[in-house]
N, C-alpha and C positions, 0 to 999 in steps of 0.2 A: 509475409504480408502483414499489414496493420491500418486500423479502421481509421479512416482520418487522415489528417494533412499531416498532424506530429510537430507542427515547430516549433520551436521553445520559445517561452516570453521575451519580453526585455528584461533581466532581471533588477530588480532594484538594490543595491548593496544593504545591508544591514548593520548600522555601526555597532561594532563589539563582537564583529564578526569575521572573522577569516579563511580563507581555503586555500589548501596547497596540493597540488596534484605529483604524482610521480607514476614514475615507470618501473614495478618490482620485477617483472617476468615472471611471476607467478605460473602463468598457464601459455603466455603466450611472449614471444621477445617483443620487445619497444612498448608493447600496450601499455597503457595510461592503467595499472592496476588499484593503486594507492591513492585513498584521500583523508589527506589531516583539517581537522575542523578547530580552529582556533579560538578561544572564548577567552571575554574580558574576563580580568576578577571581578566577582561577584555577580556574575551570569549563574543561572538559573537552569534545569534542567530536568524533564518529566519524559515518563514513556509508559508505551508499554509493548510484549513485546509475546513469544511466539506460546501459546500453553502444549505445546506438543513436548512429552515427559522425555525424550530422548533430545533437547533441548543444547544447542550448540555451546563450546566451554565458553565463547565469547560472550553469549548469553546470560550462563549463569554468572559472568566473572563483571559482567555491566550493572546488573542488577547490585551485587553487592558493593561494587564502587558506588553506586549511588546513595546506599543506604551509609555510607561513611565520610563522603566529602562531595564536596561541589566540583563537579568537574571542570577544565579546565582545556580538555582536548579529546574528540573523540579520533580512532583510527581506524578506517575501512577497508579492506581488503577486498579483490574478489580473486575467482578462481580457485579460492580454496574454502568449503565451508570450516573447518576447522572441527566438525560434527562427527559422533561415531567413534571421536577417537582418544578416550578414555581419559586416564592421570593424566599421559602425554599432552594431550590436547591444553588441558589446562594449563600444565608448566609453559610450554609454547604460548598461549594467549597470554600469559602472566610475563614472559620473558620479556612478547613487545611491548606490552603497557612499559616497561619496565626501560627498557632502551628508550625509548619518548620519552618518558619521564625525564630522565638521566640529559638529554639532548636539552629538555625545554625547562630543566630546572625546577622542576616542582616533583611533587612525591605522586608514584606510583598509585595510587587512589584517585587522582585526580585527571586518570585518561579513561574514557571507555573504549572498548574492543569493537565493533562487527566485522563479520565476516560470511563470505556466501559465495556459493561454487559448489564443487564436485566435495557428496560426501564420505566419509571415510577413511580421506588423504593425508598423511600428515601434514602442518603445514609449516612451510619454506621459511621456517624461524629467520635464517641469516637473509634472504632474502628483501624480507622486509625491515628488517635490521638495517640491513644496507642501504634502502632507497630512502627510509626514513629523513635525512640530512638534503637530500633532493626537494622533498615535500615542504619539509620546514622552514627553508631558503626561497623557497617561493609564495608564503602564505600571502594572500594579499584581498581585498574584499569583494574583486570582483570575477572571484572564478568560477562563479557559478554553473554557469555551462559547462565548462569542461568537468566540472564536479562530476556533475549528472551523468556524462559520458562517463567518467570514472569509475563508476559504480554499476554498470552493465554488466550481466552476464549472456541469456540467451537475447537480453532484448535487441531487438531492430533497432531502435533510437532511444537517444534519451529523455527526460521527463524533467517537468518544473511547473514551477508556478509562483507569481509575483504579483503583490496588492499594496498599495499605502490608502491608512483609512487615517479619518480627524477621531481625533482619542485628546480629550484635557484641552483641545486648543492645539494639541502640536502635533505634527504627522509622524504616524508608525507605519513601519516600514516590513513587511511577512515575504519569504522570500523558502522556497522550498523545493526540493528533489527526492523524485522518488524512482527505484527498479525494480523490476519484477515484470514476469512474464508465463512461466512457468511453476509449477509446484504452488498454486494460489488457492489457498481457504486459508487467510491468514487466522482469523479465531482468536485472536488475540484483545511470501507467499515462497521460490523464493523472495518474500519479497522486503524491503529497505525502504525507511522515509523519513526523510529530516530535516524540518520545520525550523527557521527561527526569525526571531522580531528582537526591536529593541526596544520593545513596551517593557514596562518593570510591572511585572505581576507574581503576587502573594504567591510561594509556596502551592498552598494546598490548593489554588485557585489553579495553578499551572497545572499538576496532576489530574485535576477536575475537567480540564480544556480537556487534556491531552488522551485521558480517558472515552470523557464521550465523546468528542469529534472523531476518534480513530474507531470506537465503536460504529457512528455510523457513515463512516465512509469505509476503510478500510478493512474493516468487519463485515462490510456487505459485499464484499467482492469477491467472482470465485471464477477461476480459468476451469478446474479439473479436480477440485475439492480435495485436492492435498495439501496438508498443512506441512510447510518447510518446517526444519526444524533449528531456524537460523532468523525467523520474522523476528523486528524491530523496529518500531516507530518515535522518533525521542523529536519532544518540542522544546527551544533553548529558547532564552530570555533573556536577551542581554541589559536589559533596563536601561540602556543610555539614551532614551528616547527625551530626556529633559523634564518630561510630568513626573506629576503625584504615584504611586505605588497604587494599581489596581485590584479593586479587590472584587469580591461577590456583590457585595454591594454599591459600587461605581457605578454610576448613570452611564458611564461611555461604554461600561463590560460590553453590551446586546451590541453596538456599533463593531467592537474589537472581534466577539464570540464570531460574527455573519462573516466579516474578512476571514477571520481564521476557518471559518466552516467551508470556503470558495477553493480555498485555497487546499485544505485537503480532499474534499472531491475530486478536483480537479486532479488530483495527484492519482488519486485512487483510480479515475476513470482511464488515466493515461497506462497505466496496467492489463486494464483489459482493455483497450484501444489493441494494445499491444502481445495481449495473449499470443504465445505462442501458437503459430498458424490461422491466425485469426481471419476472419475478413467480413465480422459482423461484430458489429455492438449493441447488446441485447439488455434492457432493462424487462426488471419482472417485478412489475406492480402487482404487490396482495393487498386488497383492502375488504373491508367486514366480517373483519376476523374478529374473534371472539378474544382473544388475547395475541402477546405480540410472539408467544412463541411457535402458536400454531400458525401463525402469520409467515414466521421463518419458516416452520416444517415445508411449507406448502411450496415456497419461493425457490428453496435449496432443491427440494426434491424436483420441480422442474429445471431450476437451473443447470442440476447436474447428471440428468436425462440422458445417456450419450444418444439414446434414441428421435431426442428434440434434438439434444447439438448437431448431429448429421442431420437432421433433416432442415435447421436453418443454413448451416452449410451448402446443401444444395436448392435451398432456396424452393423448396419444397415445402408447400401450405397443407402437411398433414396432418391435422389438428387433432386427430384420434392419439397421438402418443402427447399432446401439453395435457388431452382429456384425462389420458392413462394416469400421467405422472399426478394432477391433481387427488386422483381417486385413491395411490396409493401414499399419498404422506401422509397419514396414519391421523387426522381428523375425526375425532370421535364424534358420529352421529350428523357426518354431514347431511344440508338437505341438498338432494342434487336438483331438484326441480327446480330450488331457491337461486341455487349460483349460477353468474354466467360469466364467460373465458371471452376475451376480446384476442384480438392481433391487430395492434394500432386501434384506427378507430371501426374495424370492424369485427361484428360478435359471431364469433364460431359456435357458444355453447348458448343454449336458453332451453327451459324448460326438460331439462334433464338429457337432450339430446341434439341435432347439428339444430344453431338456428332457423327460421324459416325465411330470412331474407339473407343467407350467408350464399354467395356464390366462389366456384373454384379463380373464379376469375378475378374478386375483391380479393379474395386472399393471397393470390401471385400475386400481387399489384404490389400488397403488403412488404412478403416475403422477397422481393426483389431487391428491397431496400437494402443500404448499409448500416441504416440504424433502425434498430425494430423495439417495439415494446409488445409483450404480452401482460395482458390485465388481465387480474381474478378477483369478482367480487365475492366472496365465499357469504354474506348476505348474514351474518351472526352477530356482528357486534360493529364495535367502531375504530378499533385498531389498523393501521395501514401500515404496513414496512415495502421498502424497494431494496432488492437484491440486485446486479451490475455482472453482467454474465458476457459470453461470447460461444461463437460456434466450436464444433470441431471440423480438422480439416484435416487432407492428406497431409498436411504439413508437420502436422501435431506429431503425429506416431516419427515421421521422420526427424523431426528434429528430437525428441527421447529417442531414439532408437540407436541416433549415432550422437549422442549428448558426451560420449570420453573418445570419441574417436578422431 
C-alpha cells in the first residue's frame, strides 16, 4: 500500500539534460534496471550522500569523481547495491564508469556510479556492460518518467517532481526523481534523488543548495531509522537557461532556492508516501525547543516508536506511548507541566497529564486519518524542526522478511 494517489507530474524537460533507460536483468529479466543521465559540457554537479562508514564502493568512487572533474554522465543501477563487497566491489564500480566512459568518449572521472538493491552481492559487471549501448541509444530529454520507474526497488510506484520559476527574466526549468521506500534514515534510505535545472549557478552556491535543501527535506525523513548504506542525492546544473551566473548574491536566488525547496520535499514526501507497508503519512511537528537538536532528539524518538508506529497503524488513539516516547528522548530538565502533545488539532497532553477537554472520541476522529500530524510544544525556547514519518504494518515485516526471495 501507499498514502496518497502517487501520480507523477508532467514533467518539464530540462535542456542540457538527458536520460536513457535500459533493461540489464540485473535482478529481474526485461525490468527497466539501468539509467544513464546525460549532461551538457559544462554542467555543474553537487550532492551529498549516505554517512553510514560501511558506505557503498559507488559511493565512495562518486565522491571522488567529483573532487576531480565535472561530470559528464551519471549511471544507476538497481537490484544490486554494490555494498559489503570489498576491493571487488570497487574494481566492478570502476570497471562500469569505465565501459561508459569508453562508449561516450570522455574519460573515466567524468561518470558517477549509484547503485542500490540487495547487499553484499557482487555485482553483474558484464551485465551492465552490456545494456549500457541500449541506454546510450536512447538518451533523450524527455524520459523522465520512465527514469523514475527505473530506479525502483521495493517502491510501489514511482516518484517526481517538476516546477519552472521566472529567474533573470527567463524561465528555469527543475525537474527531479526520487526512490526509496525501505532502509530510510538517510542522515545524510535505501534511498536515490536526482535533481536538475538549467539555471547556471556558482559552484559553491550549488553545494550550498544542495546541502541545505537535502538537509531538510531528505534529512528529515525516516521509514524504520535505518541508514542504507548506498544514500545519494546529487543536484546538476546544466546552465543553459540563457541568464547571468547565479550567485549568493542574486536577487532571483530566494525565487530559485523556494522552487528548488518544493521540489525536494516533494521528493522527499513521496518516499514516505511510499514506505514500505505504509498506509499513513505522519508529520511530527517539535516546536519550543530549546535548540534544534533537542528538537531532533524528540521528533526521531517518536518517529521511530514501533510502539506509536503500530498503534497509527491501527489507528489506535493511544496517546500514552507519543507521551512515553516524548519522556524518553533524553531532554534534559524537561518541564512536563509546561509541554503539551497535540494529534492534529487536538491536545492529548497539558499540564503534565491526559488533557482535560481530550475525548477517546476527538482522538479516533483524528487517527482515522491518512494523513496525521502529531505536535509537541516542549515550551523552552524557539526552535521548530518537522521530521516526515509513517506507520508500521503487517506489510513491513513481510516485505523484509521475503526481500531475496
Amino acid at each position: 500500500m501507499a498514502v496518497g494517489p502517487g501520480t507523477l507530474p508532467e514533467f518539464f524537460p530540462v535542456p542540457g539534460i538527458r536520460l536513457g533507460i535500459a533493461s540489464a536483468g540485473i535482478k529481474k529479466p526485461g525490468r527497466k534496471d539501468l539509467v544513464v543521465f546525460e549532461l551538457a559540457p559544462g554542467s555543474r554537479v553537487a550532492g551529498i550522500f549516505t554517512r553510514n562508514q560501511f558506505c557503498a564502493a559507488p559511493v565512495t568512487l562518486s565522491r571522488r569523481h567529483l573532487s576531480l572533474a565535472s561530470p559528464r554522465y551519471l549511471l544507476i543501477n538497481t537490484g544490486n547495491a554494490n555494498a559489503g563487497t570489498g576491493a571487488q566491489g570497487m574494481e566492478d564500480a570502476i570497471a562500469c564508469c569505465r565501459a561508459l566512459a569508453d562508449q561516450a568518449s570522455i574519460s573515466m572521472e567524468e561518470v558517477l556510479p549509484f547503485s542500490t538493491g540487495v547487499i553484499g552481492e557482487p555485482l553483474p559487471v558484464t551485465k551492465i556492460v552490456n545494456a549500457l549501448p541500449q541506454a546510450l541509444e536512447a538518451v533523450s530529454g524527455d524520459r523522465w518518467a520512465e527514469a523514475a520507474s527505473g530506479i525502483m526497488t521495493t517502491d510501489t510506484r514511482p516518484k517526481g517532481a517538476s516546477r519552472q520559476v521566472e529567474v533573470n527574466g527567463r524561465t528555469v526549468t527543475i525537474s527531479g526523481i526520487s526512490k526509496g521506500a525501505g532502509m530510510i534514515r538517510p542522515n545524510m534510505a535505501t534511498m536515490l534523488g536526482f535533481i536538475a535545472t538549467d539555471a547556471l549557478i556558482a559552484p559553491d552556491l550549488l553545494q550550498s543548495l544542495a546541502s541545505g535543501l537535502g538537509e531538510k527535506s531528505f534529512n528529515r525523513i525516516t521509514i524504520d531509522g535505518d541508514t542504507s548504506t548506498n544514500d545519494a542525492c546529487m543536484l546538476m546544473a546544466s546552465g543553459q537557461y540563457g541568464g547571468p551566473e547565479i550567485t549568493a548574491d542574486s536577487p532571483d536566488l530566494a525565487a530559485l532556492r523556494d522552487a528548488l525547496e518544493q521540489v525536494y520535499l516533494e521528493l522527499a514526501h513521496a518516499i514516505v508516501r511510499d514506505g514500505e507497508g505504509a498506509t499513513k503519512f505522519v508529520t511530527i511537528d517539535v516546536s519550543g525547543a530549546a535548540s534544534q537538536q533537542e528538537a531532533l532528539d524528540v521528533a526521531y524518538t517518536v518517529a521511530h516508536s514501533p510502539l506509536v508506529k503500530t498503534a497509527l497503524y491501527a489507528s489506535d488513539p493511544n496517546w500514552g506511548r507519543i507521551l512515553a516516547a516524548v519522556g524518553r528522548a533524553g531532554v534534559s530538565g524537561l518541564d512536563l507541566n509546561a509541554l503539551e502533545i497535540y494529534l492534529g488539532d487536538v491536545c492529548l497532553v497539558r499540564h503534565g497529564g491526559r488533557a482535560e477537554d481530550y475525548s477517546e472520541e476527538r482522538g479516533q476522529a483524528v487517527m482515522d486519518r491518512e494523513e496525521i500530524t502529531i505536535a509537541i510544544d516542549l515550551k523552552r525556547g524557539d526552535v521548530r524542526e518537522t521530521v516526515w514519518t509513517c506507520d508500521f504494518s503487517h506489510n513491513y515485516v513481510t516485505i523484509n522478511a521475503e526481500y531475496r526471495t
